[in-house]
BAPAPA-255117 format. One line per 10 residues: number of its first residue (from 1); their letters; for each residue x, y, z of N, C-alpha, C. Coordinates in steps of 0.001 Angstrom, whole numbers, plus 524288, in hexadecimal, padded with zeros to 5 digits. Example, Ala and Ser with C-alpha at 12.3 -4.5 7.8 and 13.67 -1.06 7.14 Angstrom:
<pts>
1) AS) 83386 7E9C6 81E78 8300C 7EE6C 81E78 83390 7F31C 81E78 | 83232 7F736 81BA8 83566 7FBDC 81BE4 83264 8001E 81EBE
</pts>
This chain:
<pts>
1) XXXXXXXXXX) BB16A 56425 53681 BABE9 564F2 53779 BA96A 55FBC 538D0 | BA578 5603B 53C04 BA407 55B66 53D61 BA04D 55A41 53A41 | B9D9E 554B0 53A29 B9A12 55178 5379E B9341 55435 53A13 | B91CA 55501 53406 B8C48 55636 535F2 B89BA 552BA 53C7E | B87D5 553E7 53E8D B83B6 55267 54473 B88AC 54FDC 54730 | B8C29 55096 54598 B8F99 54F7D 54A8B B8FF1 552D8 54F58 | B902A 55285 5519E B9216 557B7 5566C B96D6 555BC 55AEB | B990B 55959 55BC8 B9D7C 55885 56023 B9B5B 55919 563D6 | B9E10 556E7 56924 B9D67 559DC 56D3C BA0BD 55A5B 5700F | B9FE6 560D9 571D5 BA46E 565FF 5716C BA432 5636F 57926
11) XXXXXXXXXX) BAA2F 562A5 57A50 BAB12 563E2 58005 BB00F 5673A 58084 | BAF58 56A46 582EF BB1C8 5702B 58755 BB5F8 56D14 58A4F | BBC16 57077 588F0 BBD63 56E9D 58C47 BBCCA 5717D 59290 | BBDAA 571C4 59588 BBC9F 5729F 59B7D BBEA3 57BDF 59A71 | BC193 57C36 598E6 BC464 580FE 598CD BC10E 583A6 5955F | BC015 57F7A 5905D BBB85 58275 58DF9 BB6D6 585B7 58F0D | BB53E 5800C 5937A BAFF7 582A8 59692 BB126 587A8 597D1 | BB513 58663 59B7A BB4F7 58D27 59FBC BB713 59134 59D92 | BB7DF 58F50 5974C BB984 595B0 594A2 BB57C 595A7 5931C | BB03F 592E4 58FDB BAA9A 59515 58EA1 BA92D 59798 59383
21) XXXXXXXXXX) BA8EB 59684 597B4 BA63B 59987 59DB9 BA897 59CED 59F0D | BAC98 5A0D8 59B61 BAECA 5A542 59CA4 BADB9 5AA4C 59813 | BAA6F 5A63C 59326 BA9E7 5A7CE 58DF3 BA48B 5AD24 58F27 | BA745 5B111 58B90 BA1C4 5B4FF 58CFB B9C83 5B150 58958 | B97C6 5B359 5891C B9447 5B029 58948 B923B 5B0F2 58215 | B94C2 5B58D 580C0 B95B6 5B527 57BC5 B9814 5AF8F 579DE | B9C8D 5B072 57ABC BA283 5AD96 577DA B9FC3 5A875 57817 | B9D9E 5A7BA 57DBC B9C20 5A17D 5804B B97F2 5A05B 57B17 | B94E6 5A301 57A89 B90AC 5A08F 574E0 B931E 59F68 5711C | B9741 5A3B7 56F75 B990E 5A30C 56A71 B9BB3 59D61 56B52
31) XXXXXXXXXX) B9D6F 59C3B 56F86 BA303 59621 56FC4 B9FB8 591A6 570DE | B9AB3 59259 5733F B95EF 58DB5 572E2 B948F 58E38 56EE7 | B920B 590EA 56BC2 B9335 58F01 56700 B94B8 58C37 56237 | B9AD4 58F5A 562FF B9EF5 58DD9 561E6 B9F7B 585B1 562E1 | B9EB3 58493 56791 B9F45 57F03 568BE B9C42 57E29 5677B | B9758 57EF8 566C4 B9296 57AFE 565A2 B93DA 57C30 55E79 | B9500 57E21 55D14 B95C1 57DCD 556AB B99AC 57943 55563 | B9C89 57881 559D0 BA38E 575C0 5582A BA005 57046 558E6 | B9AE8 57023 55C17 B9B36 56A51 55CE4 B97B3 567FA 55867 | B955F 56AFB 554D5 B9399 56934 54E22 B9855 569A8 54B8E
41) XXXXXXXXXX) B9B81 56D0D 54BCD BA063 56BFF 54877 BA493 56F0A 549A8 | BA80A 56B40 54B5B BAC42 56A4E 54E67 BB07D 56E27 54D8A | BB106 56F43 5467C BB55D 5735B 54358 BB18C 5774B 54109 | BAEC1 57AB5 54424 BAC58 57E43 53F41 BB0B4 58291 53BFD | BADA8 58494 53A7D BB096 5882B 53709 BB514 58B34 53A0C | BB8CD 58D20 538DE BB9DC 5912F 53CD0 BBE4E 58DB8 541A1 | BBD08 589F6 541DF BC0AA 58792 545FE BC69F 58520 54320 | BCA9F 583F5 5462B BD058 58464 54494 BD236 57EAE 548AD | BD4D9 57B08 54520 BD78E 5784A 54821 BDD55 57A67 549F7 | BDD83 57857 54F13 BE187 57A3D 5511B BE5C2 577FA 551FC
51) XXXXXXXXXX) BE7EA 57391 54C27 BEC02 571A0 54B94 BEC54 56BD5 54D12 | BE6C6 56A82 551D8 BE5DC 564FC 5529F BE253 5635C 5502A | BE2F2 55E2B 54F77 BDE7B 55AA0 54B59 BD960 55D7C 54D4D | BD8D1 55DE6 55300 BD22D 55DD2 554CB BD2FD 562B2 5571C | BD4C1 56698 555A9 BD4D4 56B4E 55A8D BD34D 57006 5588D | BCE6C 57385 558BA BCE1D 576D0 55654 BCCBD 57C15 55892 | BCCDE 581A3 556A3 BCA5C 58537 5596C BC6A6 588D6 55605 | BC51B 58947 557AB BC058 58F26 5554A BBE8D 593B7 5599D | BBD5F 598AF 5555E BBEAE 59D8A 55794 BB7D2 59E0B 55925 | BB78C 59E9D 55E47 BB113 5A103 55DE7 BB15A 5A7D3 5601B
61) XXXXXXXXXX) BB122 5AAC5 55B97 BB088 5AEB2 55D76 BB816 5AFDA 55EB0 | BB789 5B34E 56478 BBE39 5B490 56619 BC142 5AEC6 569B3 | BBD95 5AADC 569DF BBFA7 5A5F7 56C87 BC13E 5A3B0 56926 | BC3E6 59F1A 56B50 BC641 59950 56830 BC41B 59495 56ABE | BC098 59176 5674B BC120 58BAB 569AE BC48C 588C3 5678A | BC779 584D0 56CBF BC7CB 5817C 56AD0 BC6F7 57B0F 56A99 | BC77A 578AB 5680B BC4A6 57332 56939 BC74F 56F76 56555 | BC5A3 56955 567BD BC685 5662B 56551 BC359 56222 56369 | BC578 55E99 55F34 BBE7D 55D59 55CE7 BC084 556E2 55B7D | BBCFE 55314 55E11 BBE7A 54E24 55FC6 BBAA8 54BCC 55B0D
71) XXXXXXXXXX) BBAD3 549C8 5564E BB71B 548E8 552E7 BB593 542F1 552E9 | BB902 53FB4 55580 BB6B4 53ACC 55749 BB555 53AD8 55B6C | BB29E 53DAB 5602D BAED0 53DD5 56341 BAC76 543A5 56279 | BAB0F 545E9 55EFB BA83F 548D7 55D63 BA88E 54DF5 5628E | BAD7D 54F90 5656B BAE65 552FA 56851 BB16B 5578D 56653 | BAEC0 55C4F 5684D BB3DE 56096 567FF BB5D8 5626C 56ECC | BB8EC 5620D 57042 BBA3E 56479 573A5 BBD6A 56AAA 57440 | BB9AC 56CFB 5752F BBAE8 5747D 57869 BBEE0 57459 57A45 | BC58C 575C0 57789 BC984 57518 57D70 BC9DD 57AF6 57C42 | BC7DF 57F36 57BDE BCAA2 583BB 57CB5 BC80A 588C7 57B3B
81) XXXXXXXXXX) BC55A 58B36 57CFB BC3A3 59011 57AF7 BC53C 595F6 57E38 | BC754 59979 57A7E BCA80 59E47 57B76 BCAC2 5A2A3 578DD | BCC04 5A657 5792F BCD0F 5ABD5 576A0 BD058 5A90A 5726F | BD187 5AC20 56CB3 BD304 5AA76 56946 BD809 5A92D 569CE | BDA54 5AEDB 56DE3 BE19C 5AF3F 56D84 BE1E8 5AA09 57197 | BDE28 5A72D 57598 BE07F 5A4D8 57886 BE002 59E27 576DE | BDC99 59DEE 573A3 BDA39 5987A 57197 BDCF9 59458 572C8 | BE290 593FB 56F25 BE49C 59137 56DD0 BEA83 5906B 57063 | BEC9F 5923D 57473 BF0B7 59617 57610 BF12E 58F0D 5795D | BEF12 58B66 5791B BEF44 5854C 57EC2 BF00C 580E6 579CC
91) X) BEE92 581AE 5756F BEDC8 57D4B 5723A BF35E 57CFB 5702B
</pts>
């Protein structure tokens, strides 16, 4: 969890984008959201490391993000968001 008034800032990777611009307009709120919560705190509840020091995912809804979280430049980076069965299937 991060340090009170800290904040990250969340960058997309490129694939990310153009899977939000395919997102129905539901899902798309719930996963903006979703990022703007990760960038007050980085591990909320609910999220799972995925075996790397910095690599984590969380379920929004029937998607998966995933991301990585750079705590000496205060970044998370978006590398992956997907249907649940397909999330993780590259990592």
């Amino acid at each position: 969890m991060g340090e009170p008034g800290r904040r990250y800032k969340v960058i997309l990777e490129r694939r990310v984008e153009k899977a939000l611009r395919r997102l129905p307009r539901d899902v798309l709120a719930r996963v903006d959201r979703a990022l703007l919560d990760l960038a007050d705190d980085s591990r909320p509840a609910g999220c799972k490391n995925k075996g790397y020091e910095n690599l984590y995912r969380l379920r929004v809804g029937d998607w998966r993000l995933i991301y990585a979280v750079e705590e000496d430049w205060l970044v998370m980076l978006a590398i992956e968001i997907a249907p649940c069965g397909e999330a993780c299937r590259e990592l």
